[in-house]
C-alpha positions as CSV (number, residue, x, y, z in Angstrom):
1,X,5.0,-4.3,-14.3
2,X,8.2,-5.9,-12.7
3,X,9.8,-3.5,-10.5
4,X,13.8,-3.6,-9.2
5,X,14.7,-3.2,-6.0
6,X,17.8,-1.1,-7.4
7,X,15.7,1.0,-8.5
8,X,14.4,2.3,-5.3
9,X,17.7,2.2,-3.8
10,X,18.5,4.4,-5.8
11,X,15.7,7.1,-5.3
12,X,15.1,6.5,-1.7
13,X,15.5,10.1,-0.4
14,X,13.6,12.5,2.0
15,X,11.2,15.0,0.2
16,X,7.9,16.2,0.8
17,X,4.8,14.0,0.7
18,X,2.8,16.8,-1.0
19,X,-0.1,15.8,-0.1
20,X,-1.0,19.7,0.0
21,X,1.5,22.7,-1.7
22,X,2.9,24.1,0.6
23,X,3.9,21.6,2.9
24,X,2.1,21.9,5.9
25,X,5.6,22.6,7.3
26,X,5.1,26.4,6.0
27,X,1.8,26.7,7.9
28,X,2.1,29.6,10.4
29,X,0.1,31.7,13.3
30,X,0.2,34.8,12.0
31,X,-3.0,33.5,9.4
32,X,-6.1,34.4,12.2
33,X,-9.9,33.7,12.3
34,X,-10.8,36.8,10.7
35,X,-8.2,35.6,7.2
36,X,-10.0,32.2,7.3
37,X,-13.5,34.0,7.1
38,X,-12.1,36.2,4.1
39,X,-10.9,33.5,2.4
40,X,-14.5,31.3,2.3
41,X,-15.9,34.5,0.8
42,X,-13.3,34.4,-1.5
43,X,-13.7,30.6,-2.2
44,X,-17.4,31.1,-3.4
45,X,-15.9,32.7,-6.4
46,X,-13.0,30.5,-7.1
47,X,-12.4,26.9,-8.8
48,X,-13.6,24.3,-7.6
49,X,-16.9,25.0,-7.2
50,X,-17.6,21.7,-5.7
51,X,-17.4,21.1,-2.1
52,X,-15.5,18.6,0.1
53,X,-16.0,18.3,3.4
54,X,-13.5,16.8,6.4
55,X,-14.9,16.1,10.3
56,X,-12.4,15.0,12.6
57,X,-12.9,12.8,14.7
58,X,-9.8,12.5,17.8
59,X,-11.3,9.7,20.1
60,X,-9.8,6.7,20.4
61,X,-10.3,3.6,22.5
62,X,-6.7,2.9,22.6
63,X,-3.7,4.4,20.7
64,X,-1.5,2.7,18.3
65,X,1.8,3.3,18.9
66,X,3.0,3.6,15.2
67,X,0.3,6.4,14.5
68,X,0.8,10.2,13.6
69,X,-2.5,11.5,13.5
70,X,-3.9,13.4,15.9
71,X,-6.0,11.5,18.8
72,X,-7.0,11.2,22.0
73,X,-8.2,8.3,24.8
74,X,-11.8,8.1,24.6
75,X,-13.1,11.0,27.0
76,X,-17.1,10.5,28.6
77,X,-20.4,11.0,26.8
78,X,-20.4,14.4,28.7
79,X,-16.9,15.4,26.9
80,X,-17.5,14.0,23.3
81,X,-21.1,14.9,23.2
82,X,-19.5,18.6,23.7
83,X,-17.2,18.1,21.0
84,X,-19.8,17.2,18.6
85,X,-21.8,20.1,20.0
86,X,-18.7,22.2,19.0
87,X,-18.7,20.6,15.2
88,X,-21.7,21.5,14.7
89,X,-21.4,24.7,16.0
90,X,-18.9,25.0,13.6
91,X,-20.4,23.4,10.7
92,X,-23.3,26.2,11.5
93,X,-20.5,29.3,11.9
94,X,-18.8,28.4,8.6
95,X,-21.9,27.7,6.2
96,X,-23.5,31.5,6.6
97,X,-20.5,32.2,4.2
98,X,-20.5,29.7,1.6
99,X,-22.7,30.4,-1.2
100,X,-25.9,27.8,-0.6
101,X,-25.7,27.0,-4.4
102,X,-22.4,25.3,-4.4
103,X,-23.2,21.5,-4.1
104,X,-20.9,19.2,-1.7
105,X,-19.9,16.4,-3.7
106,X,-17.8,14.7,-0.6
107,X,-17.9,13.9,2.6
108,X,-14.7,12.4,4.3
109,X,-14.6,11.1,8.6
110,X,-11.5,10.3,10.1
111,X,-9.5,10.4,13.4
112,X,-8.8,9.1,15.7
113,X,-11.6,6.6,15.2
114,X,-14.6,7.8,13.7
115,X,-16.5,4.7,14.5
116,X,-15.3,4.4,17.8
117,X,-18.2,7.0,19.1
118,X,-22.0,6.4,19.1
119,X,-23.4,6.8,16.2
120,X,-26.0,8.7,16.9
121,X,-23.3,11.3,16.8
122,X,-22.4,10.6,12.9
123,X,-26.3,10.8,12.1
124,X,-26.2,14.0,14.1
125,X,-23.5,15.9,12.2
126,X,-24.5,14.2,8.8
127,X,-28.4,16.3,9.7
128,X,-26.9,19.1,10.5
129,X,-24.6,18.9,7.0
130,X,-27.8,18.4,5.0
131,X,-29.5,21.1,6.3
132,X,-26.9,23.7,5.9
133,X,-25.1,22.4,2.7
134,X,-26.6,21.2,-0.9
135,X,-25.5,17.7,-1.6
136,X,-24.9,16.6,-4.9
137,X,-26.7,13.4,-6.0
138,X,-23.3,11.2,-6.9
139,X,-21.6,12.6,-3.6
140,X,-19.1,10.5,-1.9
141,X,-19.6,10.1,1.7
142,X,-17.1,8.1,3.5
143,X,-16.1,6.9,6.4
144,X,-12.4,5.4,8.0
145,X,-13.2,2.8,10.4
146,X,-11.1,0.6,13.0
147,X,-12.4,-3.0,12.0
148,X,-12.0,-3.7,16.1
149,X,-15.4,-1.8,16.2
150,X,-17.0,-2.3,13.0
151,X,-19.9,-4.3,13.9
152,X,-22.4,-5.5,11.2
153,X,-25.0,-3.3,12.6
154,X,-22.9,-0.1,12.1
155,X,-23.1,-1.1,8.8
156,X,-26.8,-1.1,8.6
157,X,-26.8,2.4,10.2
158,X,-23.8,4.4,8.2
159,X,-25.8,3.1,5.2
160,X,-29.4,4.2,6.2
161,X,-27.5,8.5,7.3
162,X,-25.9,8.0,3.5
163,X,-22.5,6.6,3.3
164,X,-21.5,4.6,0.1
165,X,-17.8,4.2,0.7
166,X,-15.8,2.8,4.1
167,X,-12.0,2.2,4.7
168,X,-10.8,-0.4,7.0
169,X,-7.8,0.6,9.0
170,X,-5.9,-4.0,8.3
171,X,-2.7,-2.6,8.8
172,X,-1.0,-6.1,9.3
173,X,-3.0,-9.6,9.2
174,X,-0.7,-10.7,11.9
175,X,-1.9,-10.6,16.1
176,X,1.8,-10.3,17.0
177,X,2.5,-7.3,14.7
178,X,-1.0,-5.6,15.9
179,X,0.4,-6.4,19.4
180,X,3.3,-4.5,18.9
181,X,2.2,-1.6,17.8
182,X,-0.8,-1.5,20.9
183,X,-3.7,-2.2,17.7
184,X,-6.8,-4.5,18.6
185,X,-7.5,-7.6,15.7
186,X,-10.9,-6.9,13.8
187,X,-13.8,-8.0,15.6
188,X,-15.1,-9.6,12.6
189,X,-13.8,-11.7,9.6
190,X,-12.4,-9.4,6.9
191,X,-14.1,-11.0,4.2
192,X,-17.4,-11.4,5.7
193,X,-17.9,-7.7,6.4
194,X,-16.2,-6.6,3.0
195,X,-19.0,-8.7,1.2
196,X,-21.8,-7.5,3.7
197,X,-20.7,-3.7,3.3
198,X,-20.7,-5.0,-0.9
199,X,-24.1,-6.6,-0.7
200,X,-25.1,-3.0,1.4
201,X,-24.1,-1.6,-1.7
202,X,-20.6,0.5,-0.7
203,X,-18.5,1.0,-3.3
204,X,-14.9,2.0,-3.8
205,X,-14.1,-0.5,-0.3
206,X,-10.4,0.3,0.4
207,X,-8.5,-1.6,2.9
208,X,-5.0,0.4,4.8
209,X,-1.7,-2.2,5.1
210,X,1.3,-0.4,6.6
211,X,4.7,-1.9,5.7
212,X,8.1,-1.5,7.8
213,X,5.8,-2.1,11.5
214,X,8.1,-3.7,13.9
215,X,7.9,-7.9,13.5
216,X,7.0,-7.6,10.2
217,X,9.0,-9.4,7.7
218,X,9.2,-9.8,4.2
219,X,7.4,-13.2,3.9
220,X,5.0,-11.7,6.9
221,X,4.5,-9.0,4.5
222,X,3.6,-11.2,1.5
223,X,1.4,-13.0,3.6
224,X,-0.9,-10.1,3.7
225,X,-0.7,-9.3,0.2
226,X,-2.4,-12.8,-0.8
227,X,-5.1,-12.1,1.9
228,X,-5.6,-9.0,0.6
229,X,-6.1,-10.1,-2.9
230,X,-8.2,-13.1,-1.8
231,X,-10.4,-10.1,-0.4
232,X,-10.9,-8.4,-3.7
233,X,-11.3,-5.0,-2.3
234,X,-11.9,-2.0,-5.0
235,X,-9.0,-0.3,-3.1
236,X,-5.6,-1.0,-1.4
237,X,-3.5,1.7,0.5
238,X,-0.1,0.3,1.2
239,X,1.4,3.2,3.1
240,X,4.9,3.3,4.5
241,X,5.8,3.6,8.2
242,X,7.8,6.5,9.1
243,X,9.5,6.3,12.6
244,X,10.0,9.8,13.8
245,X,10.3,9.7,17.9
246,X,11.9,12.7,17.1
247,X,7.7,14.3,16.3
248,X,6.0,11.1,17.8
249,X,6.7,10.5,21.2
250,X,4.8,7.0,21.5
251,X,6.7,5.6,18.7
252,X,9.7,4.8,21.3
253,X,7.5,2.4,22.8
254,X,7.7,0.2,20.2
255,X,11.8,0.1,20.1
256,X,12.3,-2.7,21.7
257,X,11.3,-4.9,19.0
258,X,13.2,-5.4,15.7
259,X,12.3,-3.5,12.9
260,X,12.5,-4.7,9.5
261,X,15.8,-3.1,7.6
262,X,15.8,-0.8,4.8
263,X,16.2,-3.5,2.6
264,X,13.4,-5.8,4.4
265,X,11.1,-2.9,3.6
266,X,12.2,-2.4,-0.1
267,X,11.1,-5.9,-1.0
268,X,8.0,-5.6,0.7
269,X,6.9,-2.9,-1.9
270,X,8.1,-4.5,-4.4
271,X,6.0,-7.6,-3.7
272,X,3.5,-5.6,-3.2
273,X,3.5,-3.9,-6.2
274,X,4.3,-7.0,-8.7
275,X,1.7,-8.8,-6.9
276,X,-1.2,-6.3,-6.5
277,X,-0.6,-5.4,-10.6
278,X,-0.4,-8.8,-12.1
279,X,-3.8,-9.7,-10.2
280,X,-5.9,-6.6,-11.8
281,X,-5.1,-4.0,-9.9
282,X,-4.0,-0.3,-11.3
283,X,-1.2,1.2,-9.5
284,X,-2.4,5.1,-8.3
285,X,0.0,7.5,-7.4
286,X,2.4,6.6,-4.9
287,X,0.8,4.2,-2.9
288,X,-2.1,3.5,-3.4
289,X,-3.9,0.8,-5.7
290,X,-7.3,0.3,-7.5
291,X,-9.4,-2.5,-9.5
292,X,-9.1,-1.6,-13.0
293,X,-13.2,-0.8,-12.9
294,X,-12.8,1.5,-10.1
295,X,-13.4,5.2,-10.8
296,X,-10.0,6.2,-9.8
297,X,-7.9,4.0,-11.8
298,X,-10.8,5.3,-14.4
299,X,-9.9,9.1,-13.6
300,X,-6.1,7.8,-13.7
301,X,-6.8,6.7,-17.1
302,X,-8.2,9.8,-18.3
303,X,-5.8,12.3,-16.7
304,X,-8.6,13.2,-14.1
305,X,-7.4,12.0,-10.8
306,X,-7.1,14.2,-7.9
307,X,-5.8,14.3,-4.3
308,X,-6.1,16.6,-1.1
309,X,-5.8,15.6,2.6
310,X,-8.2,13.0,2.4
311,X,-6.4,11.0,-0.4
312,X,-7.1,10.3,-4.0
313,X,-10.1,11.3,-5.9
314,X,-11.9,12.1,-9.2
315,X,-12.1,15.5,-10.7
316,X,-15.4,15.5,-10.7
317,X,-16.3,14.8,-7.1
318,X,-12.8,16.8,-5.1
319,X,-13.9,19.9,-4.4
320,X,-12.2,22.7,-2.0
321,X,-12.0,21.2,1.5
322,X,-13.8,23.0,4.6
323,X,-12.6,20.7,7.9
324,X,-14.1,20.6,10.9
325,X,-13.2,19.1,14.8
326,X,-9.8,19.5,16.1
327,X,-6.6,19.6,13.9
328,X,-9.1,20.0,10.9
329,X,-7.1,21.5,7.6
330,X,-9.3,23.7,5.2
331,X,-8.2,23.5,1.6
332,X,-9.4,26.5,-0.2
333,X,-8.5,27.8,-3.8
334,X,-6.5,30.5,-2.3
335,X,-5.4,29.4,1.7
336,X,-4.6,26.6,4.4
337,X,-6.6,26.4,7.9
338,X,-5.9,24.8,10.6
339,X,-7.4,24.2,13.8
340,X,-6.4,23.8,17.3
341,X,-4.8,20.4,17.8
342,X,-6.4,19.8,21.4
343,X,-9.8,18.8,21.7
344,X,-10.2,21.0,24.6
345,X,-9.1,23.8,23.4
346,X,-10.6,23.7,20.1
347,X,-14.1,22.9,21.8
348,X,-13.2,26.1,24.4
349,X,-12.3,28.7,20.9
350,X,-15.9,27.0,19.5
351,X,-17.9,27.6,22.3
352,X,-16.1,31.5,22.6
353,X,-16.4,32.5,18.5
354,X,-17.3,29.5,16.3
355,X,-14.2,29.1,15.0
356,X,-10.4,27.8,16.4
357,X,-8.2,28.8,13.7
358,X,-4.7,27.8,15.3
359,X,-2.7,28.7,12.1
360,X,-2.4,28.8,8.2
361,X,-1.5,30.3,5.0
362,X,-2.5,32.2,2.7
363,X,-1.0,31.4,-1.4
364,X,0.5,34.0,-3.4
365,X,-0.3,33.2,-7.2
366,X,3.4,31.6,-7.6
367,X,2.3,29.0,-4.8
368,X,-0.9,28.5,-6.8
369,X,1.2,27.5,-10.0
370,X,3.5,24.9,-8.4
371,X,0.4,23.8,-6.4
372,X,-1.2,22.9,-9.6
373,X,1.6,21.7,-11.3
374,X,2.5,19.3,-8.4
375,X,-0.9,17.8,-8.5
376,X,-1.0,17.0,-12.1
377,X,2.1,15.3,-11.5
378,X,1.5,13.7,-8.5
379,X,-1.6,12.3,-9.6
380,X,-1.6,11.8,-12.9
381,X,2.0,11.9,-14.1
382,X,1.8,14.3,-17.1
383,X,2.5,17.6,-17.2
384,X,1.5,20.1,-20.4
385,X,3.4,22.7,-20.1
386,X,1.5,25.2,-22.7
387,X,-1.7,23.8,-20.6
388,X,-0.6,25.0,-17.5
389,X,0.9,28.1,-18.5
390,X,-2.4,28.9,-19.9
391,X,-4.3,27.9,-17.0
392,X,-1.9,30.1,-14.9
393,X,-2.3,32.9,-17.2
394,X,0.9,33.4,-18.3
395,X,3.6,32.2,-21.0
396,X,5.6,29.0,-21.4
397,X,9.2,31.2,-20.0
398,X,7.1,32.8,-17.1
399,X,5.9,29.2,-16.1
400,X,9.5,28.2,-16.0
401,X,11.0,30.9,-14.1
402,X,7.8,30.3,-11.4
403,X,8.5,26.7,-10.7
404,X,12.4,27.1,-11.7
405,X,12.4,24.0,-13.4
406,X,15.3,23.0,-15.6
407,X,16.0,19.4,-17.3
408,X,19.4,19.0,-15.1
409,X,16.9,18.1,-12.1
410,X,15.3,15.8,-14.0
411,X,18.0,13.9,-16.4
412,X,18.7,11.2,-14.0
413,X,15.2,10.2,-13.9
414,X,15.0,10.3,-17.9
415,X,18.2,8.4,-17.9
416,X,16.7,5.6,-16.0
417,X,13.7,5.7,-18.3
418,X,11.5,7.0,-15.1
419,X,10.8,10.3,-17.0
420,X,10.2,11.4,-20.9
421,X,10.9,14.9,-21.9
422,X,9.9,16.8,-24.9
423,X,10.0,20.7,-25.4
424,X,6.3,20.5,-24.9
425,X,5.1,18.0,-21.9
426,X,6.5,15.7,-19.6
427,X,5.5,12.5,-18.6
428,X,6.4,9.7,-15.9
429,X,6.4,6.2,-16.7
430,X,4.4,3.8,-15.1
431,X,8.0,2.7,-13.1
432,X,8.2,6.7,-12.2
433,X,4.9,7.0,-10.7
434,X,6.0,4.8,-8.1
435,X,8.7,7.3,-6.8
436,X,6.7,10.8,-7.7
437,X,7.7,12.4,-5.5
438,X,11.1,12.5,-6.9
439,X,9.8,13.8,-10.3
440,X,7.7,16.6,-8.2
441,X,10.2,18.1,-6.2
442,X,11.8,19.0,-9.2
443,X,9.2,22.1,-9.9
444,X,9.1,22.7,-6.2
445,X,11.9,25.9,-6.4
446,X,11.1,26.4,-2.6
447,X,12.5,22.6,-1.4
448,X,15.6,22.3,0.8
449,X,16.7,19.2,2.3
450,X,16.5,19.2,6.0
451,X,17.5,16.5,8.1
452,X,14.7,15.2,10.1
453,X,12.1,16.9,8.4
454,X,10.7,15.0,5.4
455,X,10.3,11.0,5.4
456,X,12.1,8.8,2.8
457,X,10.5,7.9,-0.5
458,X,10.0,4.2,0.5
């Protein structure tokens, strides 16, 4: 696949991630404790069955600068063994309502820095998982890890509690780009813990680049491509950096070095996505990338690929997502939870009532339909109109009028040969895919461009 830069030129526009429907953006504080609790209840009876689970994990040894998520500096044992405490705590409060039969089919740790903390603290949490929740044999347990504190011997021990996948957090190959953005190097070779994590027998191995990070450049860039496919991993995440001071404070500090240009940035995905193709791998979605053996460019093949907060998965093993620790977002069939952002406070609303619901929402059945119907897109780039009318329950017209879609959103796209259209289906070429979000929005009849609200495509 030979992509033009023209073509993202073109398309390069602010619109939701979607990552989740709705936005995050239309989460609120009027959805309390006492909704959450009704809408587990509700999830034992709704589709899917399966479970995924999310534990946040906030501390961090240092920050980088160019990050979003929510962290904090590493606090004392005293402090994060409290936080664990409050997890589990919350693990504890939250399973009395799920119906013991449903099986967990994955696991997902991020951060902050999961592997940052002792961990004793992982095997702790994992126990207490086990013992309230019924894990399926194939589940996916998974881990994202900083390679500046991946030692071999963490390894050994994720393995032995029951982790099969891990995701190293590369970014850039580069010390002066990691300098800039405040990042330590890995503390081992790349390739010699990717085959020792293969030889522990982890599957599914992904490794995060982040293009646009100040110093980078396009032949910078490249350069981490080719190490990248020396590595063979079975995954690649190339994720674009978003600056947005205007949300992320620390962000500024990195302003006074230069920044590669929009058009710097374009030809880096390009590259990226020529390169990473014509040596085996199957683009996924937006950003993401996967050895043709892997089981998501498997599910992509089939029309079975999913996506939630924790990125891309299968259809058989997503399941709705219960998240726990600070910031934690829930994912159930029917509503959004969030939790307190600060540690602090989160571990203080724990300790009071086993919960810290800070807001949410809750989905009428129109936000159900153009939830589904932005997830078939985004993930697998075909839309059956008669199928998802009848999974909606209702006709073809009603669909329609729901999503308020109409061809006039779309006919740029089809002119460009991004998009085909029948009265039936629609269906993004392999070029579309690589600016979905474009092709989504189209069935999202809530979306209003806002300045400084939504990052750009690339």
């Amino acid at each position: 696949m030979e992509i033009s830069e023209n073509l993202f030129q073109k398309y390069n526009v602010p619109v939701p991630r979607y990552t989740s429907y709705p936005p995050a953006t239309a989460f609120h504080a009027g959805f309390s404790s006492d909704n959450y609790v009704e809408q587990i209840k509700s999830s034992n009876n709704a589709e899917p069955q399966n479970i995924s689970i999310y534990i946040h994990i906030p501390f961090c040894t240092q920050r980088c600068h160019f990050c979003g998520c929510n962290t904090a500096l590493s606090q004392s044992e005293d402090r994060i063994n409290r936080y664990i405490d409050a997890v589990i705590k919350e693990i504890r409060h939250v399973a009395q309502y799920v119906d013991k039969k449903r099986r967990v089919t994955q696991v997902s740790w991020g951060g902050g820095t999961p592997n940052s903390i002792d961990l004793a603290y992982v095997r702790k949490i994992m126990s207490v998982l086990k013992s309230e929740f019924l894990f399926a044999d194939f589940a996916e347990i998974a881990m994202e890890c900083s390679p500046a504190y991946l030692d071999f011997e963490d390894v050994d021990i994720l393995h032995e509690i029951g982790f099969n996948r891990i995701s190293l957090g590369i970014q850039d190959f580069h010390l002066n780009v990691l300098e800039a953005i405040n990042r330590r190097a890995p503390k081992h070779d790349v390739g010699e813990m990717l085959a020792y994590m293969k030889n522990k027998g982890f599957n599914g191995l992904n490794l995060d680049l982040v293009y646009g990070l100040p110093l980078q450049t396009p032949t910078s860039f490249m350069e981490n491509i080719e190490r990248v496919i020396e590595l063979q991993p079975d995954r690649i995440a190339t994720f674009s950096y978003a600056h947005i001071p205007w949300f992320n404070e620390a962000q500024r500090l990195m302003e006074k070095h230069r920044f590669p240009t929009p058009d710097e940035k374009l030809e880096m995905l390009v590259f990226a996505i020529n390169q990473l193709t014509l040596h085996g791998y199957e683009v996924i979605g937006m950003d993401h990338f996967a050895r043709k053996n892997d089981e998501l460019a498997i599910a992509k093949q089939n029309k079975m690929l999913h996506r939630n907060f924790q990125g891309y998965n299968t259809k058989k093993t997503t399941g709705q997502v219960y998240a726990f620790g600070a910031s934690g977002i829930s994912q159930l069939n029917g509503a959004f939870a969030q939790n307190i952002k600060q540690y602090d406070k989160y571990i203080e609303s724990i300790e009071s009532c086993g919960l810290a619901v800070e807001r949410g929402y809750i989905l009428s059945k129109e936000d159900i339909v153009i939830r589904n119907t932005i997830n078939e897109i985004m993930c697998n780039g075909f839309l059956d109109f008669e199928q998802m009318a009848a999974k909606s329950n209702c006709s073809v017209k009603e669909f329609l009028a729901i999503t308020k879609f109409n061809t006039s959103k779309i006919s740029t796209l089809i002119e460009d040969g991004l998009v085909k259209l029948t009265e039936n289906w629609l269906q993004v070429t392999p070029e579309g895919m690589l600016i979905v979000r474009n092709v989504a929005v189209a069935f999202d009849p809530n979306f209003v461009p806002v300045i400084n609200r939504y990052s750009t495509t690339i």
